[in-house]
C-alpha positions as CSV (number, residue, x, y, z in Angstrom):
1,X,6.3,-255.7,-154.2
2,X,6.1,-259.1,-152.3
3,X,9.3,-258.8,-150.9
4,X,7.1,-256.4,-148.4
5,X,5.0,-259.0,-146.9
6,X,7.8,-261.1,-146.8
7,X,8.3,-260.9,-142.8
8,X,5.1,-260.8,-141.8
9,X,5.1,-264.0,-139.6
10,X,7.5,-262.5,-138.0
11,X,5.1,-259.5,-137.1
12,X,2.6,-261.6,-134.7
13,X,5.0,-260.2,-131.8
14,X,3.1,-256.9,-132.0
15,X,-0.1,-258.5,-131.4
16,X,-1.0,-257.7,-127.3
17,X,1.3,-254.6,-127.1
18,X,-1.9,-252.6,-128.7
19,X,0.5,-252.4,-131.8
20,X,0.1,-253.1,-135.7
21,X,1.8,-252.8,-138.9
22,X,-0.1,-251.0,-141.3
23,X,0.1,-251.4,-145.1
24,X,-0.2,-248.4,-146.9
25,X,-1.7,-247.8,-150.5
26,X,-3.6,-245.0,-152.9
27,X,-6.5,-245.5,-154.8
28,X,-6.7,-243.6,-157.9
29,X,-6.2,-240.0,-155.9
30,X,-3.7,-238.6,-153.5
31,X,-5.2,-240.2,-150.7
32,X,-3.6,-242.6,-148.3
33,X,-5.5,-245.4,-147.0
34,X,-4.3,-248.4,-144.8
35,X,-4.8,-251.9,-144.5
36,X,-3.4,-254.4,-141.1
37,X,-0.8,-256.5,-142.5
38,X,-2.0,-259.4,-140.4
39,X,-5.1,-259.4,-143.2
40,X,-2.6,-259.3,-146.2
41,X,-1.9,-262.5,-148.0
42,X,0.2,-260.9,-151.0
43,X,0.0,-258.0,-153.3
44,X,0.5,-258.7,-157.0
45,X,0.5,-257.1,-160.4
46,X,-3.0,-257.4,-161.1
47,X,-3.1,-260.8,-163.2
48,X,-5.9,-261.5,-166.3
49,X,-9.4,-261.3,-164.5
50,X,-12.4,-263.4,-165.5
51,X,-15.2,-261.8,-165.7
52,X,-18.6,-262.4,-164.2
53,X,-21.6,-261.8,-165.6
54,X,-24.4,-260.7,-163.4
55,X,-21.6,-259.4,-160.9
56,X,-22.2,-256.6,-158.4
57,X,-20.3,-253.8,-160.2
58,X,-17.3,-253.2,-158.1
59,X,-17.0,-257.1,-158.7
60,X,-14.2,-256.6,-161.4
61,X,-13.6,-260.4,-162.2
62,X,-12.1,-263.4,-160.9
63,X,-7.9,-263.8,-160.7
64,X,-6.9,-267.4,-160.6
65,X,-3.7,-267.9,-158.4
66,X,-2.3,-270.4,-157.0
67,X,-5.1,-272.6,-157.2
68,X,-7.5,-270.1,-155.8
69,X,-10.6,-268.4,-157.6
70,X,-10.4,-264.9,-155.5
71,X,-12.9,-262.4,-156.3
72,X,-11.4,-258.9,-157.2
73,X,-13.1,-255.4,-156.1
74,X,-12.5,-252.3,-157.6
75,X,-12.0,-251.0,-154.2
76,X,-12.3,-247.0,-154.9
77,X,-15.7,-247.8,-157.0
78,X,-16.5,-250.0,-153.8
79,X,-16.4,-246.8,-151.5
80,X,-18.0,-244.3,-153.9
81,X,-15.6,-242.9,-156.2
82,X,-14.9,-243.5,-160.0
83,X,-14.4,-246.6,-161.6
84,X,-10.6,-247.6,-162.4
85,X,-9.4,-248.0,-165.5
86,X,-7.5,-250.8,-167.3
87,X,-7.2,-253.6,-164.0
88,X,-4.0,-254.6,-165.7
89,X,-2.2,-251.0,-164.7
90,X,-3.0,-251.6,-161.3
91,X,-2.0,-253.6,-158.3
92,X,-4.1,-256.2,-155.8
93,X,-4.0,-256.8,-152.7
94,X,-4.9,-260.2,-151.6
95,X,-6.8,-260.7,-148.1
96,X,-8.6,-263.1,-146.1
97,X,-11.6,-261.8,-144.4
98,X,-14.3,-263.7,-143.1
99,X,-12.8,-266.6,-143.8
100,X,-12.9,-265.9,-147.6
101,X,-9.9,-264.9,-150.0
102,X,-10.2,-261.5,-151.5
103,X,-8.9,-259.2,-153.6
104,X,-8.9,-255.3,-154.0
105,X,-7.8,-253.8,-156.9
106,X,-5.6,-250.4,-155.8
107,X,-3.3,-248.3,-157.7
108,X,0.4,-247.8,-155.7
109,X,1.3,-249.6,-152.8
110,X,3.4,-247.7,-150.9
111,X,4.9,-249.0,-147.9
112,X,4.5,-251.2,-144.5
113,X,4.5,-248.7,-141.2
114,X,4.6,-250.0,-137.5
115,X,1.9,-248.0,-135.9
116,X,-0.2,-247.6,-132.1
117,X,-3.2,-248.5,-132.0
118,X,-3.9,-245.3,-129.8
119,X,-2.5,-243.2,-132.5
120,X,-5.4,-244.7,-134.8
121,X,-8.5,-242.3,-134.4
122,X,-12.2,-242.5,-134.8
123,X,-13.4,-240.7,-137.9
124,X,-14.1,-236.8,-137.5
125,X,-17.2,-235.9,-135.3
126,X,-19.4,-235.0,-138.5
127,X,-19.1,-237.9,-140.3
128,X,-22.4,-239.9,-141.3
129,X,-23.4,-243.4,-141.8
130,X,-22.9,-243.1,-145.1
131,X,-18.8,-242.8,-144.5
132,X,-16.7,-246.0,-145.3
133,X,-14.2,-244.5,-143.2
134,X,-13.8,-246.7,-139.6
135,X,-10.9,-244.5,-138.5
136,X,-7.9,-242.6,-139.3
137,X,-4.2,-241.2,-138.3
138,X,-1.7,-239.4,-139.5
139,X,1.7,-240.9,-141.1
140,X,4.4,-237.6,-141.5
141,X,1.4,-235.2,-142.0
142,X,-0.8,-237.0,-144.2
143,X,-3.8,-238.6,-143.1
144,X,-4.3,-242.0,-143.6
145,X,-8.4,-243.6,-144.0
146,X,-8.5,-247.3,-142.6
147,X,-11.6,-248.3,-144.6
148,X,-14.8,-250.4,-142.9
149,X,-14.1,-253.3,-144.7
150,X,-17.7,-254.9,-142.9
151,X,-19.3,-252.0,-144.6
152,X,-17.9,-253.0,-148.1
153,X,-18.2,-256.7,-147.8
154,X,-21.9,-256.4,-146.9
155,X,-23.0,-254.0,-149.6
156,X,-20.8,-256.2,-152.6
157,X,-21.2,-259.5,-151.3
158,X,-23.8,-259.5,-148.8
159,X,-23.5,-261.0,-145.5
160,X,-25.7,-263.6,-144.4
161,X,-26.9,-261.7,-141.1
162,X,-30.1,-264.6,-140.8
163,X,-30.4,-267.0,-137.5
164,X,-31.0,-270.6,-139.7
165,X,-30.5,-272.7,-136.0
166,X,-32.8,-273.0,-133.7
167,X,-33.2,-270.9,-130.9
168,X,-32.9,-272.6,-127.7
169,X,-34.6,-271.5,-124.2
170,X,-31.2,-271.4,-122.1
171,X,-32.9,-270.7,-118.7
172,X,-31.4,-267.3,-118.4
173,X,-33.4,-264.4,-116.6
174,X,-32.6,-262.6,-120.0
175,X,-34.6,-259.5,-118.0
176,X,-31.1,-259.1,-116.0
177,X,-28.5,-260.0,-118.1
178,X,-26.8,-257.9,-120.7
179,X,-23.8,-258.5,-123.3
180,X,-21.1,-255.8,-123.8
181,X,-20.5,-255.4,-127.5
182,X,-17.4,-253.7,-128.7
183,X,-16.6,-252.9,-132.5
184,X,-15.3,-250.2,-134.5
185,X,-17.4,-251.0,-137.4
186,X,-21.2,-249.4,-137.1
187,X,-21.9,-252.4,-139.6
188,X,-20.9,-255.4,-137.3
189,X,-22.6,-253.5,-134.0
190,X,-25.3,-254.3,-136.0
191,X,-24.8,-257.3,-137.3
192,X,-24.2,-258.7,-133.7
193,X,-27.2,-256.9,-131.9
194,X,-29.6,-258.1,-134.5
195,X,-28.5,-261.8,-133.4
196,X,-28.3,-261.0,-129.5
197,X,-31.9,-259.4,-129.7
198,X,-33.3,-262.3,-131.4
199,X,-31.6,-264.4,-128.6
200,X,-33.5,-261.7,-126.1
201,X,-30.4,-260.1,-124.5
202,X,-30.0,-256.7,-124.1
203,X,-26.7,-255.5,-125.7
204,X,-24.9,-252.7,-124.4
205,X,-22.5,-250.8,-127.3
206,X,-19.2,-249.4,-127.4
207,X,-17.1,-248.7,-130.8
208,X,-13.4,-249.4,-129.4
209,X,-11.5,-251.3,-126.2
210,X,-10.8,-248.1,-124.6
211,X,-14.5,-246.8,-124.3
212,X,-15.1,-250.4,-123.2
213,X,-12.5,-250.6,-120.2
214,X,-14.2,-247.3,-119.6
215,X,-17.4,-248.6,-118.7
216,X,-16.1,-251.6,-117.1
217,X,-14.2,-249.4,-114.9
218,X,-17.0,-247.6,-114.1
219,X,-19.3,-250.6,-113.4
220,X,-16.8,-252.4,-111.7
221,X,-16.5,-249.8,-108.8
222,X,-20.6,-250.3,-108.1
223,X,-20.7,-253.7,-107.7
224,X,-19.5,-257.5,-109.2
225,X,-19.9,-256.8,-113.0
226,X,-20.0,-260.4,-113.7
227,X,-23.4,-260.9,-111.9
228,X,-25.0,-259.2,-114.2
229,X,-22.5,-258.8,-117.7
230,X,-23.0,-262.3,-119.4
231,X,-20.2,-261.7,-121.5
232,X,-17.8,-259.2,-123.9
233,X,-17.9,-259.5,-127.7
234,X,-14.9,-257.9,-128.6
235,X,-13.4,-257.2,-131.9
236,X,-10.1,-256.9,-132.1
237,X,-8.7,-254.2,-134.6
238,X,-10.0,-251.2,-133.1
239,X,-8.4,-247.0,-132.7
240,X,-7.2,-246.3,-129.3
241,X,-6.8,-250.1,-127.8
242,X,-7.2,-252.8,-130.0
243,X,-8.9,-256.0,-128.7
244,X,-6.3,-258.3,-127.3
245,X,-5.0,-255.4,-125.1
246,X,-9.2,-254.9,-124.0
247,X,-8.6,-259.0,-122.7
248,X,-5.4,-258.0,-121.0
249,X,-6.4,-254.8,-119.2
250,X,-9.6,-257.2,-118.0
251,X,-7.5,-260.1,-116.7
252,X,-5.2,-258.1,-115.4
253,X,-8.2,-256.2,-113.0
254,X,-9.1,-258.0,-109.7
255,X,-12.5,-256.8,-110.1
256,X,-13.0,-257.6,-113.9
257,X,-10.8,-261.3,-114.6
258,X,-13.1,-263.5,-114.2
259,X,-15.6,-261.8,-117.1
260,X,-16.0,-264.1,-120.2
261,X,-14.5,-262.8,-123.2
262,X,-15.1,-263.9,-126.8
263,X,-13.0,-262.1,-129.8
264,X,-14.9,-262.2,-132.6
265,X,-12.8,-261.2,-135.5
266,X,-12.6,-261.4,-139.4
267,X,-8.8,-261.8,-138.4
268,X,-8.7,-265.2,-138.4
269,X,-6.9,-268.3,-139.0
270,X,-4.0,-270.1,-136.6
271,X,-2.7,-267.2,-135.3
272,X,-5.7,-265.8,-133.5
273,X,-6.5,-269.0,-131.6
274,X,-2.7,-268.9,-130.3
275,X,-3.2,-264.7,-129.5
276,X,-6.8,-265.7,-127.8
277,X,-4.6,-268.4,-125.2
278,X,-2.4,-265.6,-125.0
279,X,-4.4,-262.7,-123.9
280,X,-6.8,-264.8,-121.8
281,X,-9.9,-264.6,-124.1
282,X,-12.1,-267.6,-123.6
283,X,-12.9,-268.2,-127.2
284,X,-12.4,-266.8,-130.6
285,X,-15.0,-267.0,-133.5
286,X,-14.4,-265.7,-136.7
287,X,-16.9,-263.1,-138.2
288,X,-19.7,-262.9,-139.8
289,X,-21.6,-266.4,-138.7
290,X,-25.0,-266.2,-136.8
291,X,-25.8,-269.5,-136.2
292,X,-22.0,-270.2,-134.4
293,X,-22.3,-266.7,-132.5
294,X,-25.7,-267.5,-131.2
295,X,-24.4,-271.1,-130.5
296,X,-21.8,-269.9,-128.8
297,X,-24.0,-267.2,-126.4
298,X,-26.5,-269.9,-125.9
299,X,-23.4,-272.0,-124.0
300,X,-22.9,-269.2,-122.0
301,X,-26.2,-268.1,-120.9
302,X,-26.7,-272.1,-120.0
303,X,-23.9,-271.8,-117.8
304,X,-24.5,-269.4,-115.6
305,X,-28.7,-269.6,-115.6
């Protein structure tokens, strides 16, 4: 089983051609869900767990490896269904999100697919708030859930979504300028235009890099966008046109290049800083930290007041 994450560095040459590898695994059903490589550490027999008590419930204990105390979720109870059995039967898959190592406990692990983003879809038309799916395709006629990981995260372990820094006056006519926000995940929209409306900008949403270019598009051809468009927030796993190909398609645009463009990602690590040079983003910041996303807006708005 870790033979398949074996090459994975070798992957990072799909990042920018709106492409990713996909890692594909079933819970305890016949269901197929998928997970980015890129956010894949390892996936292991699922070792002795320690348990917590006082835990959230889909907290199933603590796995010690390799120096590392990473939490393990029982990801099917995570997203509403039953409980799984014996942890020992199954198999985890170790990730880093947020800066944090963690562990989902899964049944099989299938198999690593090279995938584009535009065949990755938006969930159904239909599907409520309540849904942990974030989007979905279809891998030789079977559907395949990517789950909203922010969603998860934030209900288990709770994400700090509070301002703790001060709040300083940047000398912005906030009345003019907005911030274009663009995430998948209804949970991170959220998170970032609680901390933008505390700042007192006005954020504009859209939930993937092709609605985005879109509206820049649209913008663009009734006047100088950057007059008025402080910046894009941009995540970059997204259906239809991932993040770093959103940067690309905006530096590539006379009328768009010389917006300021911030990925903000719980893909992070090395890598990301090298894709951000890459692309032409001006800055990366990992999610979900208030204080260094309204630090970072601040800077911006100071700029250009």
């Amino acid at each position: 089983m870790a033979g398949m994450l074996d090459s994975v560095d070798q992957r990072t040459k799909l990042a920018g051609q709106n492409r990713l590898e996909l890692l594909l695994f079933r819970l305890q059903g016949r269901q197929i869900f998928g997970i980015n490589v890129f956010k894949v550490k390892e996936v292991v027999q699922c070792p002795r767990l320690t348990e917590l008590p006082g835990s959230h419930p889909v907290i199933r204990g603590v796995a010690s490896l390799r120096g590392n105390n990473i939490p393990v979720m029982d990801l099917c109870h995570a997203i509403g269904g039953p409980k799984m059995g014996k942890a020992a039967d199954y198999f985890i898959i170790i990730t880093e999100y947020n800066r944090r190592l963690l562990a989902f406990l899964v049944g099989n692990v299938e198999r690593i697919v090279n995938i584009h983003w535009e065949d990755i879809l938006p969930p159904p038309e239909g599907v409520g708030s309540s849904s942990y799916m974030t989007a979905v395709t279809d891998i030789d006629g079977e559907l395949v859930e990517i789950i909203d990981v922010e969603k998860v995260l934030s209900e288990v372990l709770g994400i700090d979504e509070e301002i703790t820094c001060s709040v300083e006056d940047t000398g912005a006519d906030l009345d003019k300028l907005k911030v274009l926000v663009v995430d998948d995940s209804m949970v991170a929209r959220s998170q970032i235009k609680k901390v933008l409306t505390e700042i007192g900008v006005d954020p504009i949403l859209a939930k993937d890099g092709s609605e985005a270019l879109k509206l820049l598009l649209e913008w663009s051809e009734e006047g100088r966008v950057s007059d008025w468009l402080a910046m894009v927030i941009s995540d970059i796993e997204m259906p239809k046109m991932d993040g770093y190909s959103l940067v690309m398609a905006i530096r590539e645009n006379p009328k768009l290049q010389d917006l300021y463009v911030i990925l903000h990602s719980s893909l992070s690590g090395v890598f990301n800083e090298s894709m951000v040079k890459k692309v032409g983003a001006d800055h990366f910041l990992a999610k979900f930290m208030p204080d260094e996303l309204v630090g970072r807006v601040t800077e911006r708005l100071k700029k250009i007041a």
